[in-house]
C-alpha positions as CSV (number, residue, x, y, z in Angstrom):
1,X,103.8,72.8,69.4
2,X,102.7,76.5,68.3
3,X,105.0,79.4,68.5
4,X,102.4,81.0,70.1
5,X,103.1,79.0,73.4
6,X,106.3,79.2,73.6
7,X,106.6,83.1,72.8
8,X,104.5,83.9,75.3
9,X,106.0,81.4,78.4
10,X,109.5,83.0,77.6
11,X,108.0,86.3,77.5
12,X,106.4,85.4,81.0
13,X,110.0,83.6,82.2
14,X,111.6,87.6,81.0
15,X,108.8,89.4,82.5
16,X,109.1,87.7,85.8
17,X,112.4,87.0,86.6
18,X,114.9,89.8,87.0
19,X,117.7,87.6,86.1
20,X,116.9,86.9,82.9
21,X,118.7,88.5,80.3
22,X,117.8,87.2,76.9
23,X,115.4,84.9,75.6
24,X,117.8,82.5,74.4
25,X,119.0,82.5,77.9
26,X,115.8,81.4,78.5
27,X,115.3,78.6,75.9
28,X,118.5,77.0,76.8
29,X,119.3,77.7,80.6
30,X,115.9,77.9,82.3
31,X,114.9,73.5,83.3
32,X,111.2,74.5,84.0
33,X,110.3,76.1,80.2
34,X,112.3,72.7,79.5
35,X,109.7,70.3,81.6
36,X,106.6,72.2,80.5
37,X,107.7,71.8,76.8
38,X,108.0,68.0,77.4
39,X,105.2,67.7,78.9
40,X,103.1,69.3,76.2
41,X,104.7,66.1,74.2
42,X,103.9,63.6,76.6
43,X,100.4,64.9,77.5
44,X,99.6,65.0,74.0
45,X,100.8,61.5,73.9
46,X,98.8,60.6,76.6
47,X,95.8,61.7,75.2
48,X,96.2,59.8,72.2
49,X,96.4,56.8,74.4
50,X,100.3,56.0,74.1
51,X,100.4,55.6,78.2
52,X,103.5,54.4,77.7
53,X,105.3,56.9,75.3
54,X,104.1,59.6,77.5
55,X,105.7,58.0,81.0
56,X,108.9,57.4,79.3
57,X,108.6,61.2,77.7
58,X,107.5,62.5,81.1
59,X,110.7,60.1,82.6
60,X,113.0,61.9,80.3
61,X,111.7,65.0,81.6
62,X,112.8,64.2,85.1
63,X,116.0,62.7,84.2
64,X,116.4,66.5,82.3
65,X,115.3,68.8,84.6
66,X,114.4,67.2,88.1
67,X,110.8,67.9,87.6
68,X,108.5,65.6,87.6
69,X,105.4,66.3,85.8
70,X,102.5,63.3,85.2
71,X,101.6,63.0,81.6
72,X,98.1,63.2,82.9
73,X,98.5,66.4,84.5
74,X,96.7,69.4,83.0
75,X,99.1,72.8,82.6
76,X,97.3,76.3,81.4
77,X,99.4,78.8,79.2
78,X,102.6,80.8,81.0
79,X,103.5,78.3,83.7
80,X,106.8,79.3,85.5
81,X,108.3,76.4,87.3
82,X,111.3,78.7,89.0
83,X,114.5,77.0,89.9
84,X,112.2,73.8,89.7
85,X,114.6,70.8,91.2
86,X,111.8,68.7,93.4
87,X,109.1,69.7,92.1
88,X,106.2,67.1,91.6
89,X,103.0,67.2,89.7
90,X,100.5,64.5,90.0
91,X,98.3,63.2,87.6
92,X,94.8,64.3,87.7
93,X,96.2,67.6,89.0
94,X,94.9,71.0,87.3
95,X,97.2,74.0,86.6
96,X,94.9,77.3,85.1
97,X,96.9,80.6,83.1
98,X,99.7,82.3,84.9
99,X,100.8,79.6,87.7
100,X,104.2,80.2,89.4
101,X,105.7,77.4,91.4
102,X,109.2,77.4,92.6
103,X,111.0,74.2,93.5
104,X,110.1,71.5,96.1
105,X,106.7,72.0,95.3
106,X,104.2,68.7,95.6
107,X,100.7,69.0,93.9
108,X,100.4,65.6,95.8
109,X,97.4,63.2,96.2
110,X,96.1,61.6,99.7
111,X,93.8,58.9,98.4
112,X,94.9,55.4,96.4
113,X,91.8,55.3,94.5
114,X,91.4,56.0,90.6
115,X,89.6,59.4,89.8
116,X,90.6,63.0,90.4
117,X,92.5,63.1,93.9
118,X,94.8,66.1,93.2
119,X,94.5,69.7,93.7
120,X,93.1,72.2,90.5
121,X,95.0,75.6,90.5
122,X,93.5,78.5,89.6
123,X,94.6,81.3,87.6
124,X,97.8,83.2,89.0
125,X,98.3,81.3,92.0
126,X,101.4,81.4,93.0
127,X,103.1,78.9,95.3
128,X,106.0,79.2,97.7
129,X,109.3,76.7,97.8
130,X,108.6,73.1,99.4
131,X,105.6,74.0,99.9
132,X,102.9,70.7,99.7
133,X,99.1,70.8,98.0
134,X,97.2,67.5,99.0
135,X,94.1,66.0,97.9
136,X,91.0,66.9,95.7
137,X,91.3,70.3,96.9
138,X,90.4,74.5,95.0
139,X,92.9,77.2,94.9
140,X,91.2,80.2,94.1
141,X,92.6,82.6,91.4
142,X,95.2,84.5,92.7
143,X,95.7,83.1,96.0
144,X,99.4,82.8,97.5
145,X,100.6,79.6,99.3
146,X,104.2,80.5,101.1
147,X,106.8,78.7,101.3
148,X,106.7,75.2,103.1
149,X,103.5,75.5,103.5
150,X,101.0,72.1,104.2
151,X,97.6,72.7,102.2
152,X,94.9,70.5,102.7
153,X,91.9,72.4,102.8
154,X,90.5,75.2,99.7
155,X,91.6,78.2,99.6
156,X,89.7,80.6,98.5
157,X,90.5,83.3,95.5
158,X,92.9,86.2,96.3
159,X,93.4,84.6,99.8
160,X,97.3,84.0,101.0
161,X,97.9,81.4,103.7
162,X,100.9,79.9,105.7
163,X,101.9,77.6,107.7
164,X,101.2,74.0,108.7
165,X,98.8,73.1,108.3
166,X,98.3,76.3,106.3
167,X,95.8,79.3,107.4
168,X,95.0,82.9,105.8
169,X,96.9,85.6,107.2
170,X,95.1,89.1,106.9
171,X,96.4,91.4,104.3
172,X,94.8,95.0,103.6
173,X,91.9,96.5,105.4
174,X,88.0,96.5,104.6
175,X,88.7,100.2,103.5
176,X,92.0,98.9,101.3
177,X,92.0,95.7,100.6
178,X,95.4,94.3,99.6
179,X,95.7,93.9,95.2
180,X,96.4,90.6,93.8
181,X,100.4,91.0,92.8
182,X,103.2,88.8,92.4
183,X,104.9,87.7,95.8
184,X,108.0,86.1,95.2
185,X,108.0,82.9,97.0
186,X,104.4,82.9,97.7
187,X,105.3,84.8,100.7
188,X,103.9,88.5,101.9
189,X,106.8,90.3,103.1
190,X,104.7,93.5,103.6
191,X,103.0,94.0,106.8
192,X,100.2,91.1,107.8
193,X,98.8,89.7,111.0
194,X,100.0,85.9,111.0
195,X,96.9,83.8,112.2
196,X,98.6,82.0,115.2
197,X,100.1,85.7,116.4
198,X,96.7,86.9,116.2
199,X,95.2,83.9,118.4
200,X,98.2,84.5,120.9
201,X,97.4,88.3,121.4
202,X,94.3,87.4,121.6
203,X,94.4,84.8,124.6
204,X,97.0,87.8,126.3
205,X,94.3,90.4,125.9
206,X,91.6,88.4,127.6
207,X,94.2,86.8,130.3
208,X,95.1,90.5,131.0
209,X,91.2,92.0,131.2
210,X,90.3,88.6,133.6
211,X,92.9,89.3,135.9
212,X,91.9,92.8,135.9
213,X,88.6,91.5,136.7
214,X,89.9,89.7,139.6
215,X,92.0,92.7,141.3
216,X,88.7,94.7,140.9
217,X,86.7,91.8,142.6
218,X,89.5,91.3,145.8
219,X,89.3,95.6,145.8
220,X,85.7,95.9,146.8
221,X,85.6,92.4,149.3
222,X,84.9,94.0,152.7
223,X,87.2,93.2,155.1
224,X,86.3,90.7,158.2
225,X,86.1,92.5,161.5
226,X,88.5,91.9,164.1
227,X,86.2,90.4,166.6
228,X,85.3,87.4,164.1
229,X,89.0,86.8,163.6
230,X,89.8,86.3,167.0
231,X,86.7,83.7,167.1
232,X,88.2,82.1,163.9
233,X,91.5,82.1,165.8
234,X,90.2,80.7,168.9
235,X,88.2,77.9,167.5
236,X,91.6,77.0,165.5
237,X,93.7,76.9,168.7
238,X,91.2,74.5,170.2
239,X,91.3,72.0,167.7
């Protein structure tokens, strides 16, 4: 395990988190640098074809840190697993350079069949607390998932979605469109149009203009004249 990796991920760990002080607060305090340095081991292991060294390293792992990472799975350089406790990481699941997760996150498969059925992260994706990732699915560089958030479509780079299942919210303009950045929790607390507020204003805006429509429509019906009212009444009294 080189010195380079782990120099930079507690650099990353100190860069990113406010609340950590020292770097040997982060080598002995902080479980997810713990489950990604495991996992190196029982990746390596699996690699080599000892399947079952690298489950019962990878079970040690979640025994550790409650964080369970497949042996199988593939992690890039500076991962931050934050907080970590739930989080779950299948096996033919792809993590590129400067990932953030934060616990109760599932990079979760939807099909029983051998072959690549989780989701491949891009770089400096960041995803939100218990939020899921299922299936064979991209998300682009950069993109944001928030928090509890259901994923089972692509999301394209630079892109940040919520909800269930989860759909971009707009963030920026065309004239200044928003920077990628780190949003803790995945989450956009700056100002952004949520999809399903959108479709709701929407639907009031044209309910409001049809029944505008219809006011104009009942201003300019000419009234009935008073003779044919008193044949309409006529003929109703008869019957």
């Amino acid at each position: 395990m080189s010195r380079m990796f782990l120099r930079e991920t507690v650099r990353a760990y100190r860069q990113r988190d406010p609340a950590a002080r020292s770097d040997i607060e982060v080598l002995l305090c902080y479980p997810g640098l713990h489950a990604v340095l495991l996992h190196r081991v029982a990746h390596w292991l699996w690699r080599s074809h000892a399947f079952l060294l690298g489950r019962l390293v990878s079970h040690f792992g979640r025994m550790l840190t409650g964080i369970e990472i497949h042996p199988g799975a593939t992690i890039g350089r500076r991962c931050i697993i934050d907080h970590g406790m739930g989080v779950v990481i299948g096996e033919t699941a792809e993590l590129g350079d400067d990932v953030y997760l934060y616990h109760q996150v599932t990079l979760g498969g939807t099909s029983s069949d051998h072959g690549k059925r989780h989701p491949t992260l891009g770089n400096g994706v960041i995803i939100g607390a218990g939020a899921k990732v299922l299936g064979d699915i991209l998300i682009g560089d950069n993109a944001r998932i928030g928090a509890n958030a259901v994923v089972v479509a692509e999301v394209p780079a630079n892109t940040t979605v919520v909800g269930i299942p989860a759909r971009p919210v707009e963030r920026g303009t065309a004239v200044r469109p928003a920077k990628p950045r780190f949003d803790p929790y995945g989450t956009p607390c700056d100002p952004c149009i949520d999809p399903l507020l959108h479709e709701i204003d929407t639907l009031r805006s044209e309910m409001n203009d049809l029944e505008a429509r219809i006011a104009r429509a009942e201003a300019l019906r000419p009234a009935p004249a008073a003779g044919r009212e008193a044949s309409v009444d006529e003929r109703v009294e008869r019957s």
